[in-house]
MDAnalysis code that builds the backbone (N, CA, C; Angstrom):
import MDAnalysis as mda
import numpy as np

u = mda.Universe.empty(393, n_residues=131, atom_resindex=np.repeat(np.arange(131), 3), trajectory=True)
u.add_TopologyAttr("name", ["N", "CA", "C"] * 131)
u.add_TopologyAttr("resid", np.arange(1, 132))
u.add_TopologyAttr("resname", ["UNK", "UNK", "UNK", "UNK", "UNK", "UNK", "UNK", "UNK", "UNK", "UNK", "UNK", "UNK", "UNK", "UNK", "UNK", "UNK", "UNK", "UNK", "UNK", "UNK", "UNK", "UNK", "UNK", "UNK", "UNK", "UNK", "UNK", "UNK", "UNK", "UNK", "UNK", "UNK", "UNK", "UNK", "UNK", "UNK", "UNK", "UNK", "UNK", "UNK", "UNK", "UNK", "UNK", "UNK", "UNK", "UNK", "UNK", "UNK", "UNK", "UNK", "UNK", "UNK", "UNK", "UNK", "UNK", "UNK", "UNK", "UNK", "UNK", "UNK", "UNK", "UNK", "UNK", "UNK", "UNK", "UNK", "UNK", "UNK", "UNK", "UNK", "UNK", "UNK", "UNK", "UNK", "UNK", "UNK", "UNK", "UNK", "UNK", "UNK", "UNK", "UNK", "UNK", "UNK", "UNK", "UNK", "UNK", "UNK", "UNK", "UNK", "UNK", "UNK", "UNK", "UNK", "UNK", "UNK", "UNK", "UNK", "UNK", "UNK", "UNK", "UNK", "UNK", "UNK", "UNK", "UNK", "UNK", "UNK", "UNK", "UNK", "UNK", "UNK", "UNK", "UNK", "UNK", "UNK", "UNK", "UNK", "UNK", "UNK", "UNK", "UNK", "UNK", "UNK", "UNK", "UNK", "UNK", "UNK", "UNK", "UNK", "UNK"])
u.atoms.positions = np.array([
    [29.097, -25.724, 29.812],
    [28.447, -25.052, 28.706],
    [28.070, -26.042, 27.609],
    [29.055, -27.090, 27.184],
    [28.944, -27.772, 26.271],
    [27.234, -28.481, 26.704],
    [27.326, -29.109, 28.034],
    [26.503, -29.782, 28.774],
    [25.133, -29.368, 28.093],
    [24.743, -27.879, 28.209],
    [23.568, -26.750, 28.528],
    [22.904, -27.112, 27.059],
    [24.333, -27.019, 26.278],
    [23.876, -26.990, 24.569],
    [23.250, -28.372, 24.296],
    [23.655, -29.195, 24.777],
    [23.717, -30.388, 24.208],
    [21.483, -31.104, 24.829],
    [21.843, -30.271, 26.024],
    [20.182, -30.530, 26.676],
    [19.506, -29.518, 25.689],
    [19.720, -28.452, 25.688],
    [19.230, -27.594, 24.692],
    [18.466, -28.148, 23.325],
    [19.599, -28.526, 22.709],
    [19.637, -29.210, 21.247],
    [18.564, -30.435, 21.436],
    [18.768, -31.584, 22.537],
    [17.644, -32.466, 22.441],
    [16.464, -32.028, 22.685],
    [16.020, -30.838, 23.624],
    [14.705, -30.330, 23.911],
    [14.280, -29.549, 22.717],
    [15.128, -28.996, 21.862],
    [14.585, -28.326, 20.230],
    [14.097, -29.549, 19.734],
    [14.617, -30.288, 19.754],
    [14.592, -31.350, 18.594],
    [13.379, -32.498, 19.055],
    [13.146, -32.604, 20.214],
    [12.041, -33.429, 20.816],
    [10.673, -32.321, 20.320],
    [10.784, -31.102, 20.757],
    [9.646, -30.338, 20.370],
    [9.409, -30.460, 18.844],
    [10.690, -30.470, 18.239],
    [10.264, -30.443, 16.731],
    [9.770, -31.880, 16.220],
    [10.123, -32.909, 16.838],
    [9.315, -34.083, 17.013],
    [7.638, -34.072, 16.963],
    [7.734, -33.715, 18.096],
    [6.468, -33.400, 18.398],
    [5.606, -32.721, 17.275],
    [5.660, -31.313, 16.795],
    [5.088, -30.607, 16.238],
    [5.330, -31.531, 14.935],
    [6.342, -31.864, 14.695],
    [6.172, -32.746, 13.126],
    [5.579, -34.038, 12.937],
    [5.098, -34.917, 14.427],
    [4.344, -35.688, 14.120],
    [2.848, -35.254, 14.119],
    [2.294, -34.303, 15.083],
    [1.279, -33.897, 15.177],
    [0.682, -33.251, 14.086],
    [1.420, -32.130, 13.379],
    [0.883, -31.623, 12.340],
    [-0.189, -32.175, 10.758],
    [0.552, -33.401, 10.399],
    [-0.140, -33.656, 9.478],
    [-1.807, -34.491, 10.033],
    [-1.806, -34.586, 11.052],
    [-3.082, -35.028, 11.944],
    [-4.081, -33.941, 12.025],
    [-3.734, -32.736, 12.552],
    [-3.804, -31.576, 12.738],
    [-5.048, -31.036, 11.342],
    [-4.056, -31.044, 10.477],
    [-4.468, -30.589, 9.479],
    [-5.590, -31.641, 8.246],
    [-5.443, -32.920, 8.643],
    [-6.520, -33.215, 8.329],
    [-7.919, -33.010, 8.844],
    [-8.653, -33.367, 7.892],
    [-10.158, -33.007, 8.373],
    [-10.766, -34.368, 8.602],
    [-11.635, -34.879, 9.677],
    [-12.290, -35.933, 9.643],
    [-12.901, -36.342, 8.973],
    [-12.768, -37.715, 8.220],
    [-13.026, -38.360, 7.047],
    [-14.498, -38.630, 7.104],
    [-15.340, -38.379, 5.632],
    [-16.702, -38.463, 6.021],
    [-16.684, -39.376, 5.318],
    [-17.905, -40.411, 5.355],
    [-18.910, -41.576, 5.374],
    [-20.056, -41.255, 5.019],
    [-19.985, -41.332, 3.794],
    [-21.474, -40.832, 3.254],
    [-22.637, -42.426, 3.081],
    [-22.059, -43.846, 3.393],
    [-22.342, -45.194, 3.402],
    [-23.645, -44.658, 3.797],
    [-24.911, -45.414, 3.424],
    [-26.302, -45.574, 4.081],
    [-27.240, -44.577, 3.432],
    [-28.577, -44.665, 4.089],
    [-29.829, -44.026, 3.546],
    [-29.746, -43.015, 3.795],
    [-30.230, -42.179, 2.729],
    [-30.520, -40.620, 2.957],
    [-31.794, -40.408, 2.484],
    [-32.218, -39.576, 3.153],
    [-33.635, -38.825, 2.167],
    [-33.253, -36.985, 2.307],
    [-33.788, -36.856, 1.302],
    [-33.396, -35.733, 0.617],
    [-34.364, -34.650, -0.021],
    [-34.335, -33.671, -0.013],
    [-35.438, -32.611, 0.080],
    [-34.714, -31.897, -1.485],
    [-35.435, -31.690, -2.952],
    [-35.260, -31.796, -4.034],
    [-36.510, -30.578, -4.407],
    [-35.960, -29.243, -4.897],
    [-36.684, -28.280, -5.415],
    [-36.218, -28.115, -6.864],
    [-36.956, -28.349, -7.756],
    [-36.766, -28.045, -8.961],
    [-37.836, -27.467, -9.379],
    [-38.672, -26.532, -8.550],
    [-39.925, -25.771, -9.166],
    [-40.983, -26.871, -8.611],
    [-40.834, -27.780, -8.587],
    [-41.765, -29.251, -8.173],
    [-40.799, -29.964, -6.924],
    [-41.148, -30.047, -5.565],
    [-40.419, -30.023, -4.145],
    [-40.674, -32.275, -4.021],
    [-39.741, -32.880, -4.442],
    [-39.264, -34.459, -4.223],
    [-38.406, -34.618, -2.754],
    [-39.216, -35.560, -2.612],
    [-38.508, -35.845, -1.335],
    [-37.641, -37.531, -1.469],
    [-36.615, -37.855, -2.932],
    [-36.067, -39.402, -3.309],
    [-35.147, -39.553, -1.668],
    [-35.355, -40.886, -2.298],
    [-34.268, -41.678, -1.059],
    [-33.218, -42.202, -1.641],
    [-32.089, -41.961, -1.225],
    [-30.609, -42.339, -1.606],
    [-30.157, -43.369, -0.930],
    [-29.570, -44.769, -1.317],
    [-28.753, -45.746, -0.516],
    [-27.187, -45.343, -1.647],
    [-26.048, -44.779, -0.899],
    [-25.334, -44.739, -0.903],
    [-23.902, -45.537, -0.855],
    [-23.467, -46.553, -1.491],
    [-22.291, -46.917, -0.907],
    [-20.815, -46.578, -1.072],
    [-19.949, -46.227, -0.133],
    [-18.437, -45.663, -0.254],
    [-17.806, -46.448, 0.001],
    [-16.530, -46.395, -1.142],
    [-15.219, -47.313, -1.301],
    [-14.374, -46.482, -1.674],
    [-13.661, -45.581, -0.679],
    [-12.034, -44.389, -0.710],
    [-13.443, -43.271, -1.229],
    [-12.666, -42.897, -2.044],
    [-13.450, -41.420, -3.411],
    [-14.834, -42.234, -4.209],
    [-14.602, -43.910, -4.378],
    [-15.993, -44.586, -5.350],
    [-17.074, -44.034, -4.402],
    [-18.705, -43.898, -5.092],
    [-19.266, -44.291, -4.242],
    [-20.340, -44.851, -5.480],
    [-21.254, -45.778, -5.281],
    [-22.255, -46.577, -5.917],
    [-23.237, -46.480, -5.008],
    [-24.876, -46.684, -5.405],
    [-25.898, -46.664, -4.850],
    [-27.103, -46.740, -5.287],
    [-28.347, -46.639, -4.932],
    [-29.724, -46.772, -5.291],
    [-30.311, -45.341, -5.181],
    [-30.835, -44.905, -5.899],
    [-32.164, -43.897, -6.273],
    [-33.429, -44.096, -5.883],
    [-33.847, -43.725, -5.075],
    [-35.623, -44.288, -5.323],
    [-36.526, -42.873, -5.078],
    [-37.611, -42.627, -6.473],
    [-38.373, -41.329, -6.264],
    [-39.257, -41.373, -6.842],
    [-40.499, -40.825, -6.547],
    [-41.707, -40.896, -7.404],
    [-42.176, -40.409, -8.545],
    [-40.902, -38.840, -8.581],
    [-40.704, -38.720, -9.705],
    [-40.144, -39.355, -10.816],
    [-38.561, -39.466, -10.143],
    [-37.750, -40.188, -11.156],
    [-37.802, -42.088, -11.304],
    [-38.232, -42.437, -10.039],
    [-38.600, -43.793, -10.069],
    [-37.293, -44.229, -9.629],
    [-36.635, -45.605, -9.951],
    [-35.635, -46.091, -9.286],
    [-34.192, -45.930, -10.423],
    [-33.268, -46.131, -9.620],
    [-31.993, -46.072, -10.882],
    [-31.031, -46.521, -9.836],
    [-29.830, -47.076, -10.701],
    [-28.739, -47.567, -9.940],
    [-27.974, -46.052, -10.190],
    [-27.068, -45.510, -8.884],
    [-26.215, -44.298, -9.360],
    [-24.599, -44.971, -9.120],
    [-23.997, -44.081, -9.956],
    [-22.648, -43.752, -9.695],
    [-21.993, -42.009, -9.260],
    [-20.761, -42.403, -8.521],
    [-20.278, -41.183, -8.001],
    [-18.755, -41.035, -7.618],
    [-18.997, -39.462, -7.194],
    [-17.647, -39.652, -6.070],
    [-18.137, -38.982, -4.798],
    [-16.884, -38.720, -3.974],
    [-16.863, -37.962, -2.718],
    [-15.193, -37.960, -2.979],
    [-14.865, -36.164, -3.200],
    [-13.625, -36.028, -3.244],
    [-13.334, -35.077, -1.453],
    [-12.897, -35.658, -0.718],
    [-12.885, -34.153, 0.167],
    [-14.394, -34.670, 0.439],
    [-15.093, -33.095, 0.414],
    [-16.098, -32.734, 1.026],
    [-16.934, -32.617, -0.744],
    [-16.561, -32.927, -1.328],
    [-17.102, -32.265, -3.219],
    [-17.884, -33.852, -3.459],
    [-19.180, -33.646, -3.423],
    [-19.950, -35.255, -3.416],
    [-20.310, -34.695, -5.582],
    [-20.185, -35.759, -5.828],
    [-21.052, -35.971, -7.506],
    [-21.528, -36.850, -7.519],
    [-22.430, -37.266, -8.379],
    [-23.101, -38.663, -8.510],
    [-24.354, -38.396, -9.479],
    [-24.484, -39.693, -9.989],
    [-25.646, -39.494, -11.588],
    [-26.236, -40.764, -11.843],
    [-26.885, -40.840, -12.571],
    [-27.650, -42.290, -13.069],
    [-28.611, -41.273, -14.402],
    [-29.114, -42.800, -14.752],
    [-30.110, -42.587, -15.855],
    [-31.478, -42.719, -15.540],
    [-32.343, -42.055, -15.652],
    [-33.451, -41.808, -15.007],
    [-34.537, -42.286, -16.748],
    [-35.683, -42.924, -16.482],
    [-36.401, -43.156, -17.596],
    [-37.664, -42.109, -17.464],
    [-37.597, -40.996, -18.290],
    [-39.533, -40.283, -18.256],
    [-39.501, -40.535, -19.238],
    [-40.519, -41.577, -19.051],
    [-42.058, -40.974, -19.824],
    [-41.701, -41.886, -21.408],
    [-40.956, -43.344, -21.005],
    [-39.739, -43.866, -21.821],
    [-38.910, -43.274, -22.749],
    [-38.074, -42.542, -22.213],
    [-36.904, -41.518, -22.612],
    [-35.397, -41.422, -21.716],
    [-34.508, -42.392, -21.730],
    [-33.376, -42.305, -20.272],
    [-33.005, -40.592, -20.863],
    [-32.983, -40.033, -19.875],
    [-32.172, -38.482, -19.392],
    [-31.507, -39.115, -18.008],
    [-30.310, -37.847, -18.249],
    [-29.389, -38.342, -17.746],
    [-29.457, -36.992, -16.107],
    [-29.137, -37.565, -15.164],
    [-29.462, -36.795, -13.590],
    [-28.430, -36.490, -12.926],
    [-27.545, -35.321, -12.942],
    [-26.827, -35.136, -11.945],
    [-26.208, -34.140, -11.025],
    [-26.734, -35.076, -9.830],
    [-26.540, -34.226, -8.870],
    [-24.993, -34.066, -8.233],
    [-24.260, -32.443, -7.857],
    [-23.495, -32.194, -7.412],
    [-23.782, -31.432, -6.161],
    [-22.604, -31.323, -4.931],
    [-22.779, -30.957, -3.511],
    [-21.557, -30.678, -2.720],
    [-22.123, -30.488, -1.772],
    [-20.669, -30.362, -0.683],
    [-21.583, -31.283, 0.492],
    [-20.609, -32.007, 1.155],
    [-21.292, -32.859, 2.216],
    [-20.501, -32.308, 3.310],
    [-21.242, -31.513, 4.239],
    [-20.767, -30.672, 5.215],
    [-20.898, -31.601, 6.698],
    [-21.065, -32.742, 6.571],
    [-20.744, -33.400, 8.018],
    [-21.158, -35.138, 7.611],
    [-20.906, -36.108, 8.566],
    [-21.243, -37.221, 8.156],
    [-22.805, -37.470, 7.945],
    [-23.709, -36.798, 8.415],
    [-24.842, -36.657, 8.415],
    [-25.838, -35.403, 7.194],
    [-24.972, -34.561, 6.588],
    [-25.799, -33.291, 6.316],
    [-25.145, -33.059, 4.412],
    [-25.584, -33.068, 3.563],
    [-25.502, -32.361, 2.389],
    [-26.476, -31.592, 1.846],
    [-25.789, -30.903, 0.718],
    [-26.619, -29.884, -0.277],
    [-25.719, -29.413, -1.366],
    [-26.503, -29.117, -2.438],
    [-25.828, -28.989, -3.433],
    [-27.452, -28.504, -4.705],
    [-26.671, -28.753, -5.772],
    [-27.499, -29.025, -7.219],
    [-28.051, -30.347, -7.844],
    [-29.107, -29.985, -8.835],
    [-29.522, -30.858, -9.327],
    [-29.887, -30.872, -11.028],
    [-29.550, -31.112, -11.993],
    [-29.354, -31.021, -13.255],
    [-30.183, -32.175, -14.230],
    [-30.928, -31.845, -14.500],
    [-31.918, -32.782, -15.290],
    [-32.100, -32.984, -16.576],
    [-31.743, -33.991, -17.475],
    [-31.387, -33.783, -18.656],
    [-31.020, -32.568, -19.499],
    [-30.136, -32.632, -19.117],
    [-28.966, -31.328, -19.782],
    [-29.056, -30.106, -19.186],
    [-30.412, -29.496, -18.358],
    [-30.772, -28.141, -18.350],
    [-32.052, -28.489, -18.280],
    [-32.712, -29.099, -18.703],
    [-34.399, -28.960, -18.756],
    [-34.642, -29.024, -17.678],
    [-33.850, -28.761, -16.512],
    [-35.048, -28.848, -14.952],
    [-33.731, -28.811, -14.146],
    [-33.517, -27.860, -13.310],
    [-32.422, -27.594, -12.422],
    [-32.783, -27.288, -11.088],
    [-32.492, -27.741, -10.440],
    [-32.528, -27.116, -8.982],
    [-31.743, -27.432, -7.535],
    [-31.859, -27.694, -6.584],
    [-31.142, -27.287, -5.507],
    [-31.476, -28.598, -4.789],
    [-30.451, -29.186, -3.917],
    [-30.828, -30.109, -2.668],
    [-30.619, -29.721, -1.512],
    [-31.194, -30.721, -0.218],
    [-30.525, -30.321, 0.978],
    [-30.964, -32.269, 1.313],
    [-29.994, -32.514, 1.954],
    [-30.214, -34.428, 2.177],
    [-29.570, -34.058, 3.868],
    [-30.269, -35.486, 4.811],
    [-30.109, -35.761, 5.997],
    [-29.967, -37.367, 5.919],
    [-28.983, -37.816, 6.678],
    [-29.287, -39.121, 7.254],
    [-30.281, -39.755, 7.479],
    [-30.724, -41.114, 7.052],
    [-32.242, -41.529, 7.272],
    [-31.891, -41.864, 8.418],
])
């Protein structure tokens, strides 16, 4: 009997092994990489199609702007999770307003979110793809 318990007890305890190394794996989500070019589809009443160079370091991310509206800008950001932010200073019309866009980046390839244009004066919606 002692024997039965004792196999018993190591086969609980190997399973609970198991399940306790596996779990925190489990429950993460695959880490996205937002690194590289995007182009991006931009409705604010007036439909931009800017190109994003992106770069990620953990949650940093830094990058390039380029649009015909807004013209070029260096951005800053994050990527918390799946919660992308990021902004720069945009010059119209020689006036810096300030640009920022917030999102959810739903795969290594796919975001969408908002777009906020000096303070409120021009808001609207994104959807971005991998170049």
């Amino acid at each position: 009997m002692k024997q039965k318990v004792q196999v018993l007890t190591v086969a609980v305890a190997a399973v609970l092994l198991v399940l306790a190394s596996a779990s925190p794996r489990a429950g993460q989500a695959a880490k996205i990489d937002i690194t590289g070019a995007w182009i991006f589809a931009v409705d604010t009443g007036t439909v931009g199609t800017p190109t994003v160079t992106f770069k990620q370091d953990g949650e940093k991310l830094t990058g390039h702007y380029s649009s015909a509206t807004l013209g070029e800008a260096d951005l800053t950001g994050t990527l918390k999770g799946q919660d992308l932010a990021f902004s720069f200073s945009a010059d119209l019309q020689g006036t810096a307003v300030p640009v920022v866009y917030k999102g959810t980046v739903s795969s290594n390839d796919a975001m969408k979110g908002t777009i906020d244009v000096a303070d409120g004066a021009a808001t609207g919606t994104f959807t971005a793809k991998r170049k």
